[in-house]
C-alpha positions in Angstrom: 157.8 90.4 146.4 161.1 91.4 146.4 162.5 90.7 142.9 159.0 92.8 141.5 160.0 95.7 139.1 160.0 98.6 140.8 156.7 99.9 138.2 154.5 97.0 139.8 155.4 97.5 143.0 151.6 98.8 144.3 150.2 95.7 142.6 148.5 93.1 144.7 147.2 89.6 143.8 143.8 89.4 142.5 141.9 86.8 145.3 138.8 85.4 145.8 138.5 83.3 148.9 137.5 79.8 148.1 134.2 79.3 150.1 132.5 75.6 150.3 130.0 76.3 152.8 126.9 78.7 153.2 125.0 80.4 150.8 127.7 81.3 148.1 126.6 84.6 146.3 129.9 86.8 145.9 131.2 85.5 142.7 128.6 86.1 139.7 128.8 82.0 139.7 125.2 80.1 138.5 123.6 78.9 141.7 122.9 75.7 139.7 124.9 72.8 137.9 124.6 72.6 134.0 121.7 70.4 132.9 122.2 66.9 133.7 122.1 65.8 129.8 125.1 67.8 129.3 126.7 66.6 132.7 125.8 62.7 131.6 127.6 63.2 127.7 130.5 65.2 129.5 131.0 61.7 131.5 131.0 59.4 129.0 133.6 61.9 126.9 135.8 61.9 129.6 136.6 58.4 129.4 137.7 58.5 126.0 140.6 61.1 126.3 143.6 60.0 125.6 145.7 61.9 128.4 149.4 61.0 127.7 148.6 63.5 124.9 148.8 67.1 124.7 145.8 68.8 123.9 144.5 71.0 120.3 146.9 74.0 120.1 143.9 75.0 117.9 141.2 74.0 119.6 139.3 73.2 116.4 136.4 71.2 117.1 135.8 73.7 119.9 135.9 76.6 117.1 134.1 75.1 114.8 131.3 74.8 117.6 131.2 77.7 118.8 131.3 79.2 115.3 128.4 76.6 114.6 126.4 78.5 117.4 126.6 82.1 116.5 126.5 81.3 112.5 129.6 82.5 112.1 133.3 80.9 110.4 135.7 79.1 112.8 138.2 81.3 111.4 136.5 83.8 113.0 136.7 82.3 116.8 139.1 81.8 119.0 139.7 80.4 122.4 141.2 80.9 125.7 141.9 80.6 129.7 138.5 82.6 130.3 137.9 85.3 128.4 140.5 87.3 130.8 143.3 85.6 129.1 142.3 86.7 125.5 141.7 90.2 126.9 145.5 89.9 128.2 146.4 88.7 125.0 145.0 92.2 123.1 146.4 94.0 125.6 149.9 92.4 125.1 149.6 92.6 120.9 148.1 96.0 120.6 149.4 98.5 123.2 153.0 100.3 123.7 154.1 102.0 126.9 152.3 104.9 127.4 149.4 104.1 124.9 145.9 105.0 125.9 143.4 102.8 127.3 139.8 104.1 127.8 137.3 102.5 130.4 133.9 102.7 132.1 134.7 103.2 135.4 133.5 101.2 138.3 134.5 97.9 135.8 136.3 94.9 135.5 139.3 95.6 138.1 141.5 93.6 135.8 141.1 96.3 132.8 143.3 98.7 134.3 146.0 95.6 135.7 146.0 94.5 132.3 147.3 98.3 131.2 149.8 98.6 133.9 151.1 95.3 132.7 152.2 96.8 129.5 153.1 100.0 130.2 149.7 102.0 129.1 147.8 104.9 130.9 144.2 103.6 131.9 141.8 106.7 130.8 138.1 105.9 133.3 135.2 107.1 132.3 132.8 107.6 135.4 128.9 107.5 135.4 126.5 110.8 136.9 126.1 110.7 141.1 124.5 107.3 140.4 127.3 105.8 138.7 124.9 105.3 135.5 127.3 106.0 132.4 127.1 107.7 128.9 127.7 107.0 126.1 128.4 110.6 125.0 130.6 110.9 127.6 132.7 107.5 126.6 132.9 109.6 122.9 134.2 112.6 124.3 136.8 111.1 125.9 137.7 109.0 123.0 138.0 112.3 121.1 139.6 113.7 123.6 142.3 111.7 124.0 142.7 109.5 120.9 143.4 106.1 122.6 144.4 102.8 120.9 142.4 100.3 123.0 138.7 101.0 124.6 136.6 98.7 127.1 133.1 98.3 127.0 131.6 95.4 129.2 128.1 95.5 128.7 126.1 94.2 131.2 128.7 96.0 133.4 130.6 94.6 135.7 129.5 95.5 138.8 126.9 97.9 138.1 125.2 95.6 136.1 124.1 98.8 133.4 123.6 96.9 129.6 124.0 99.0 126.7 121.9 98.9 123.9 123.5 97.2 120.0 122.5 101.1 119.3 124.7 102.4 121.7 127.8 100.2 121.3 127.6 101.0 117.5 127.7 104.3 118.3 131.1 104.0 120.4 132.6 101.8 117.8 131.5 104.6 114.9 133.0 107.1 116.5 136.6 106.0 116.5 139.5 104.2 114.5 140.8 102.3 118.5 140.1 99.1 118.9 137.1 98.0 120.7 137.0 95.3 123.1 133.3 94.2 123.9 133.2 92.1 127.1 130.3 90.7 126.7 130.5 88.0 129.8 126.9 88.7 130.9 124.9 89.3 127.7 122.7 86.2 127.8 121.0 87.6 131.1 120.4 91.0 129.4 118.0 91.8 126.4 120.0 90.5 123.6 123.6 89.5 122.7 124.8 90.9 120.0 128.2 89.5 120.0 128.4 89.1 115.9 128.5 92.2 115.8 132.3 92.2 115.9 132.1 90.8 112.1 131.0 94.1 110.8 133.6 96.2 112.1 137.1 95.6 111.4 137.7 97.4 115.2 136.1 95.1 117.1 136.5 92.2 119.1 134.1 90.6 121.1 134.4 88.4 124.3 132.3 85.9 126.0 132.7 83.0 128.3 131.5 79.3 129.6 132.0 81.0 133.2 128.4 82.6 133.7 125.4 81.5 132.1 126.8 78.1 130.6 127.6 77.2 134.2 131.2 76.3 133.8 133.8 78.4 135.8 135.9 75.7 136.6 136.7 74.1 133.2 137.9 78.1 132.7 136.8 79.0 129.1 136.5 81.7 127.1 136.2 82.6 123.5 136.3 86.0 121.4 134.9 86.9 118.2 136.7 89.2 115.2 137.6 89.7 112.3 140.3 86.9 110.5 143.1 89.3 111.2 142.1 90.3 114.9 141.5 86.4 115.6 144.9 85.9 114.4 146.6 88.3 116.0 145.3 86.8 119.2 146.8 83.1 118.0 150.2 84.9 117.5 150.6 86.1 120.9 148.1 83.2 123.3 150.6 80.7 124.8 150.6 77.6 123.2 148.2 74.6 124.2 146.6 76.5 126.9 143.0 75.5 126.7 143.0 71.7 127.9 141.9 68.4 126.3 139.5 67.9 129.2 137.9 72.0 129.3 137.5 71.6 125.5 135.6 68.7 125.3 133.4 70.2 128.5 133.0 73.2 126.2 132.3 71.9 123.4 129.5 69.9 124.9 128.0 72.7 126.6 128.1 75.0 123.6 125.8 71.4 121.6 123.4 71.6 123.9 122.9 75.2 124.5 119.1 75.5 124.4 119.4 73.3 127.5 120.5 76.1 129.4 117.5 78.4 128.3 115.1 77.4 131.4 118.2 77.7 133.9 119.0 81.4 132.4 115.3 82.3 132.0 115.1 81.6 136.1 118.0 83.3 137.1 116.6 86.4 135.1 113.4 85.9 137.0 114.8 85.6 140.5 116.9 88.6 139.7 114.0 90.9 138.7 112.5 90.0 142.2 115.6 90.4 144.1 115.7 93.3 142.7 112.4 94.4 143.3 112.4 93.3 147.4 115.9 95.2 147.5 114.3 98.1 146.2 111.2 97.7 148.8 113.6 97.4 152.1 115.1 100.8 150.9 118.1 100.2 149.6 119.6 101.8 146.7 119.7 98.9 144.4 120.9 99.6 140.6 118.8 97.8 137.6 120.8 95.1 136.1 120.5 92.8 133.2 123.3 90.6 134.5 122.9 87.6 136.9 123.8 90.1 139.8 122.8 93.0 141.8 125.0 96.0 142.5 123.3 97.3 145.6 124.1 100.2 148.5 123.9 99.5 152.1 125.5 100.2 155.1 127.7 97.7 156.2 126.2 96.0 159.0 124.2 93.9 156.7 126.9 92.6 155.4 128.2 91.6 158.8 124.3 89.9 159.6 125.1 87.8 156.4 128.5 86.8 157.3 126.8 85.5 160.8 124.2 83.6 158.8 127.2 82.0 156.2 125.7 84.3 153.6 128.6 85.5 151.2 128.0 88.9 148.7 130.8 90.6 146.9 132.2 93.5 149.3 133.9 96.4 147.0 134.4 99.1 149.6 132.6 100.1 152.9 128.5 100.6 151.7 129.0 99.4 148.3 128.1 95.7 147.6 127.6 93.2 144.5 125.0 90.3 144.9 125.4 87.3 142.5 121.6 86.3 142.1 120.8 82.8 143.8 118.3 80.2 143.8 114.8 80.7 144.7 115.5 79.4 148.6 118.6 81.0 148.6 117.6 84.3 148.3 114.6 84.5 150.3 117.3 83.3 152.9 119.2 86.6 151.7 116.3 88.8 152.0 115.2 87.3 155.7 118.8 88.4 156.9 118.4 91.7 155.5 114.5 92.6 156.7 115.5 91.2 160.1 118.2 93.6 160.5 116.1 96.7 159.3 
């Protein structure tokens, strides 16, 4: 990486190794395909494009659907490359060099790359001896240091922690910065409250096709605001980035999204017992409302997997994330695991 300005010279590409065999849990990726009503209409769409054309700059139909979904205006919505490149985006419009950025810390690892990008000084905010964070704490900070831009990805990403519509008002009252809500994981948790972004004028919310709408390879996202904060994000977005072929995917998805209900309803289900077998063999497993497990063991497990073509997420030595499976595929998890204890 020679020709790399010399500021981004510690930066290393963000990877995930493509796996195609095994039991595939590192990823936060739905163990199943969408429903096969949605895959049958995404067929018969497909046929129709007309690809010597470029696709919607403005993506409206796929606004207007997604606005259609959450009761809100389409003027309202906007979409991208996965929610990470609208989060790029507000980085890139809001912050100067130097600016403060305030984060939960263990988060999204692209938070702080998306700072160093622009210039601005990444602010964590960590949780108690369990890694379980505060609210108070969060507003402390923010008074402490008056930042222009602060994170809040609720469920968490990895810890898997949800914070309550009570507790993210309370962040967003008690400051003038703008609030991103990354909000990737909400329909696994209690209740998504991503409209919320329509009562603030400091808010902007973020969600995805990636996770429960079983999509990560059309790569979709979408955020929520205010008119103005939606339009700052059209100013900036490069131009014809979502494509013909992911917005019609999207859009069909987003129709038929009581479909999806029973596949999210077993995921949570499998999750609380993964969770609760986790907690049984010892393990210092964290309560998540996400469709993963942030979990503590010492690394030989890991390696029993790995023997048994078993993949979880590996953040450091002793510190794992497991994407929740299918039914067989974690009991297959869990046999590993007991037969190494």
């Amino acid at each position: 990486m020679k020709y790399m300005k010399k500021s981004f010279s510690g930066m290393v590409p963000y990877h995930s190794e493509l796996i195609t065999d095994g039991i595939i849990l590192n990823a936060n990726e739905s163990p199943i395909l969408p429903p096969s009503k949605v895959l049958d209409e995404i067929k018969d769409k497909i046929t129709k494009i007309e690809f010597n054309r470029y696709p919607d700059m403005d993506e409206v139909e796929l606004d207007k659907a997604i606005a259609r979904r959450y009761n809100v205006k389409p003027e309202n919505v906007t979409v991208g490359v996965g929610s990470d490149e609208l989060l790029d985006v507000v980085f890139r419009a809001v912050l100067e060099p130097n600016d403060i950025v305030i984060g939960f810390t263990p988060s999204f690892s692209m938070y702080k790359v998306f700072a160093e990008l622009v210039g601005a000084k990444y602010i964590p905010v960590f949780g108690d001896e369990n890694n379980i964070f505060n609210v108070d704490d969060m507003i402390k900070t923010i008074k402490e240091y008056n930042p222009k831009l602060v994170l809040v990805c609720t469920p968490n990403n990895p810890t898997g922690q949800y914070f309550s519509e009570a507790e993210v008002r309370k962040i967003i009252e008690s400051t003038d910065a703008l609030i991103a809500l990354d909000l990737a994981y909400i329909d696994f948790a209690s209740k998504d409250y991503c409209t919320i972004s329509l009562e603030y004028d400091n808010v902007i919310t973020f969600k995805t096709f990636s996770k429960a709408m079983a999509l990560p390879s059309i790569r979709v996202g979408y955020a929520i605001s205010k008119k103005d904060n939606i339009d700052m994000i059209d100013a900036i977005k490069a131009p014809y980035s979502v494509t013909t072929i992911s917005q019609i995917i999207a859009k069909t998805a987003i129709e038929n999204f009581d479909l999806y209900k029973g596949q999210i309803k077993m995921i949570v289900n499998e999750r609380e017992k993964l969770y609760k077998e986790l907690k049984d063999l010892g393990f210092n497993v964290y309560k998540s409302e996400a469709n993963f497990i942030y979990v503590l063991f010492d690394d030989k497990y890991n390696e029993a997997l790995l023997k048994n073509k078993i993949y979880i997420r590996k953040f450091k030595s002793g510190v794992y994330r497991i994407t929740v499976g299918t039914q067989y595929e974690n009991e297959k998890l869990l046999e590993v695991l007991k037969n190494e204890r």
